[in-house]
N, C-alpha and C positions, 0 to 999 in steps of 0.2 A: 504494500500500500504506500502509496507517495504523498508527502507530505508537502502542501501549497501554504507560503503566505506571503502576505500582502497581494498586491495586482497578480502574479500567477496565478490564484486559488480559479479555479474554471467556475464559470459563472452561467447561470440557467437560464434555460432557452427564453425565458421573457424578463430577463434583467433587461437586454438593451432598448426591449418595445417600449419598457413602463418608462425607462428614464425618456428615449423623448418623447413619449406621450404628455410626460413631466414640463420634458422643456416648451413642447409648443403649450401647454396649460398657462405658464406662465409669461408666455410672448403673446397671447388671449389676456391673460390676464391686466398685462399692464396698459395691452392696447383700450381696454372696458374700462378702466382704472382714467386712463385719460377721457372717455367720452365723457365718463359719468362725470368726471369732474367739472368740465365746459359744460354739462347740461345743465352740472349747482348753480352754474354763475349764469346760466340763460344765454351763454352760445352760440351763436346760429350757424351753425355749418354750411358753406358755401361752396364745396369741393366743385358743383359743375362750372363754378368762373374760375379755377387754376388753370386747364389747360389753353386758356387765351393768350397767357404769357407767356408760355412756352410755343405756342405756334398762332399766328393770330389769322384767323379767316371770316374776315366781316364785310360788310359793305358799311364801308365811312362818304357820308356826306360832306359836301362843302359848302360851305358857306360866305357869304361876302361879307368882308371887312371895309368894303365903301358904298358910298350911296354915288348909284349916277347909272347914266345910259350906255346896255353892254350895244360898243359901236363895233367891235371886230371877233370875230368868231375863225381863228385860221389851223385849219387841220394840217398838221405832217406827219413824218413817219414815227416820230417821235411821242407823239401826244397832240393834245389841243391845247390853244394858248388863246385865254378871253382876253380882253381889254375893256374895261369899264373904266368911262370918262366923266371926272367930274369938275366942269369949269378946266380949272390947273393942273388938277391933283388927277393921276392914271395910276390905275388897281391893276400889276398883269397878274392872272391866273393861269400857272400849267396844270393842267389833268393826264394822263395818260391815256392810252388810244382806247383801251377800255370804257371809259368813263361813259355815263350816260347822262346828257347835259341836255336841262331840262328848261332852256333859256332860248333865243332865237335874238337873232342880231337885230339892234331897237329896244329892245325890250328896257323899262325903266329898274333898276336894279336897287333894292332898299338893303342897307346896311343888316347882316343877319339871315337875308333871304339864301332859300339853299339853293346854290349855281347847277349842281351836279353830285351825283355818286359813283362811285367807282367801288369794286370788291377790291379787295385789301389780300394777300395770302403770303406771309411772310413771316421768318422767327419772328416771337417774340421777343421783348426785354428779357428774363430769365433764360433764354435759350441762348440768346448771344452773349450775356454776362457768364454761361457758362463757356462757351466759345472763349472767351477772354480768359477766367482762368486756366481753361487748359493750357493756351496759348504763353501763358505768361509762364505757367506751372516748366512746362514743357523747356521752355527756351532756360531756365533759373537752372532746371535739372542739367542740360547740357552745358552750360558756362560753370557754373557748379562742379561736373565732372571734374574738368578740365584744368580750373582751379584749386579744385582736391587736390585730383594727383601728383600737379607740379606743387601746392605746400606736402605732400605726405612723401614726396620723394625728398625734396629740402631738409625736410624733417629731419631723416635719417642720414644726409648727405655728411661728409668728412669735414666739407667746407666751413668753418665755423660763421662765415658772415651768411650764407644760405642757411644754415639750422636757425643761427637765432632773428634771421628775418621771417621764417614759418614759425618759430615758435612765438615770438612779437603780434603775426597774424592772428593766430589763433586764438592766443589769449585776450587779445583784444576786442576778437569779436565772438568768443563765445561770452566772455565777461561781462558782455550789454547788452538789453534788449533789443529784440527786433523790430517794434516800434520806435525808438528812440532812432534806431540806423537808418530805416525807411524816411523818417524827417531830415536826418544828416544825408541824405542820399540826396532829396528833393530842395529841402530850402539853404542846403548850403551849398553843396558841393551841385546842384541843379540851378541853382541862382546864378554861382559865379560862370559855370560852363555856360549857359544859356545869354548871360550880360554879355561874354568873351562872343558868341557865336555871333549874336548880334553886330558886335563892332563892327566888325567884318562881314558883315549884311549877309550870316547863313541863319539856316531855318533852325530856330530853336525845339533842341529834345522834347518828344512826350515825354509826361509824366510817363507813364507806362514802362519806360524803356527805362527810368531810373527803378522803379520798382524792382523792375527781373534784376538790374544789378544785384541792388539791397539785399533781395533773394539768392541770387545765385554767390556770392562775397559770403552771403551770413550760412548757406550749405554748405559752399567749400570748405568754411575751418570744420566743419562736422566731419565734414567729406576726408577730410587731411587726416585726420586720427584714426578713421576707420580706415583707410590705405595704409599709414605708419601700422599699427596694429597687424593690420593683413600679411605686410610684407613681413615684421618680425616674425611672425606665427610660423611663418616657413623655414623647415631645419634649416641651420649655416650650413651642412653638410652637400644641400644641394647646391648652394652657390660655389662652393670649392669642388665640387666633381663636376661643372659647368665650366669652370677657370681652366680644370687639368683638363678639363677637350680643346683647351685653347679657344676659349669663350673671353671679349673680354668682359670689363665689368660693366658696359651698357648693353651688352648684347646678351650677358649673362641675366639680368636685371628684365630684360625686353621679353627674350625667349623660353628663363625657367623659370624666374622666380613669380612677375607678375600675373602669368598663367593662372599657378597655384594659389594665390591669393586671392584671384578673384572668384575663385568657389568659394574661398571661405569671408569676402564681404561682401558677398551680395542680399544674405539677407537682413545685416544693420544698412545698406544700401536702401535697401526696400523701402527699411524703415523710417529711415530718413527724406526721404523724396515722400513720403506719404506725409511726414510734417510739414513740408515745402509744402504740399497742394494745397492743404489746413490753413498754413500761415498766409496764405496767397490771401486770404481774406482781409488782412490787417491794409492792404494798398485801398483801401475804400478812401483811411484818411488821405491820402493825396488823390482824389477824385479819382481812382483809376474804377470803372464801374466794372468791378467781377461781379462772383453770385452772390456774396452778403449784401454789400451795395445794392447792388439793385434788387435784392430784394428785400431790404429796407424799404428804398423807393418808393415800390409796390405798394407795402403793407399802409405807407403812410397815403396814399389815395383810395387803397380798396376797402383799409380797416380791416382783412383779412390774415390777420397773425399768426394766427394757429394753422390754418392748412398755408400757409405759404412756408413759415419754418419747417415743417415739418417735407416739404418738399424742397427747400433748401438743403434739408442735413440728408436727404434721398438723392441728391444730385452727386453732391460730396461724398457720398458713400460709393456711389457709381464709379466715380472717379478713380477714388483711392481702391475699390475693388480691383478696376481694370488692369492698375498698376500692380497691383498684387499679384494676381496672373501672370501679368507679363512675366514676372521676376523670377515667379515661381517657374517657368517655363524655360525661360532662361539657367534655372536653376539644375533643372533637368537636364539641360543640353549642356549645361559644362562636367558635368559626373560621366558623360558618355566615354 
């Protein structure tokens, strides 16, 4: 007879039904736990106006913001373009070729009165705010990389002015917040590039484009440690049996050792760019409109709170799931 314990003890045929029987119980559970709660406070659930935001398919009216007689009515391939004249002052309106205009040339036009309508069929605000943070996510991960590797190679360099210039990065910016960098990113160090860009009559940076720095500068020193770690992790044994094939130390460095390391940090990688996608939300403060932003925005027009976060943190979950995947896939295919 064989003696089990702990996790080996073999476990009966309906232990694993009941537990997640268990777990979805209480994924029911918490999801009733919130209705009921919004019913205490008299709630009004509005879930059929969400998906407008995320894809919008309406027929929007236009309306005139002058008063006076529509004198010209000219179709192209482009759309239609009214002209209403009043006195001085000319009102142009474009419509697109769609549009159905409900006016005729002459006609006396009162400030309010609807010109035309046209269908609408386009992302939404939450659908392109989430465009934006991918976009932003995306680009921070890659500059990030790149940044990493050359401080976590530094790191461990011979060089002592390269070590204690990654080590100087690092500590500098893990030691402060990410908000506070995102403002030093935008109002100072975005002020004086942007005054400088000026002078010399170029087009001043988006906000936006400081942001993915902020982001991708504030991963890198994440990034830089988990590389340093990686590479030590790898025996010294391989770097000397790499040397005696007549490797030298960049090629030894290129060919054996970084290989090996990157199985073993891909998944504090993972984990780290899943905080980059999170943190992508803090660019709200320099107007950059990802999916908190705007869906802020949202909730302060629609008054809908409750189903709009709650499809915010579904968006973000989307996200950071798909990234997950990847990694784990990636994960797969370096063990092969």
């Amino acid at each position: 007879m064989m003696n089990y314990t702990g996790l080996d003890r073999p476990k009966k045929p309906g232990y694993y039904l009941f537990w997640k029987a268990m777990f979805v119980a209480i994924c029911l559970l918490g999801i009733g736990f919130i209705y009921a709660a919004a019913d205490f406070v008299d709630y009004n659930w509005r879930w059929e106006q969400v998906p407008q935001y995320f894809w919008l398919d309406k027929d929007l009216e236009v309306r005139s913001e002058a008063e006076g007689d529509l004198t010209k009515i000219d179709k192209t391939a482009a759309g239609y373009t009214l002209i209403i004249q009043d006195g001085g002052h000319e009102e142009i309106v474009n419509l697109p070729p769609d549009a159905n205009i409900f006016l005729v040339e002459g006609d006396y036009v009162y400030m309010g009165d609807t010109i035309a309508e046209y269908r609408v069929s386009k992302p939404g605000i939450l659908l392109e705010a989430t465009y934006v943070t991918l976009k932003v996510s995306m680009l921070a991960i890659v500059l990030g990389i790149i940044v990493g590797i050359l401080a976590g190679l530094m790191r461990i360099s011979e060089n002592p002015c390269l070590r204690w210039l990654s080590v100087t990065y690092v500590e500098l910016i893990r030691g402060s917040p990410l908000l506070v960098q995102i403002f030093l990113w935008y109002f100072v160090a975005g002020s004086l590039i942007n005054a400088m860009l000026d002078k010399v009559g170029l087009s001043a940076i988006p906000a936006l484009w400081y942001g993915v720095f902020a982001l991708a500068i504030f991963t890198g020193a994440y990034v830089a440690e988990i590389v340093r770690a990686g590479v030590q992790s790898v025996h010294r044994g391989q770097s000397e049996a790499a040397r005696a094939l007549g490797l030298s130390g960049q090629q030894a460095m290129r060919k054996v050792i970084l290989p090996q390391a990157f199985r073993r940090i891909l998944p504090p990688l993972a984990g780290q760019f899943i905080s980059l996608i999170k943190d992508s939300s803090l660019l709200g403060v320099i107007a950059v409109r990802e999916l908190t932003k705007a869906t802020r925005e949202v909730i302060s027009s629609s008054l809908m709170s409750y189903e709009l976060w709650i499809a915010c943190t579904i968006m973000y979950l989307v996200l950071t799931f798909a990234l997950s995947v990847a990694v784990q896939y990636l994960e797969r295919r370096a063990v092969r």
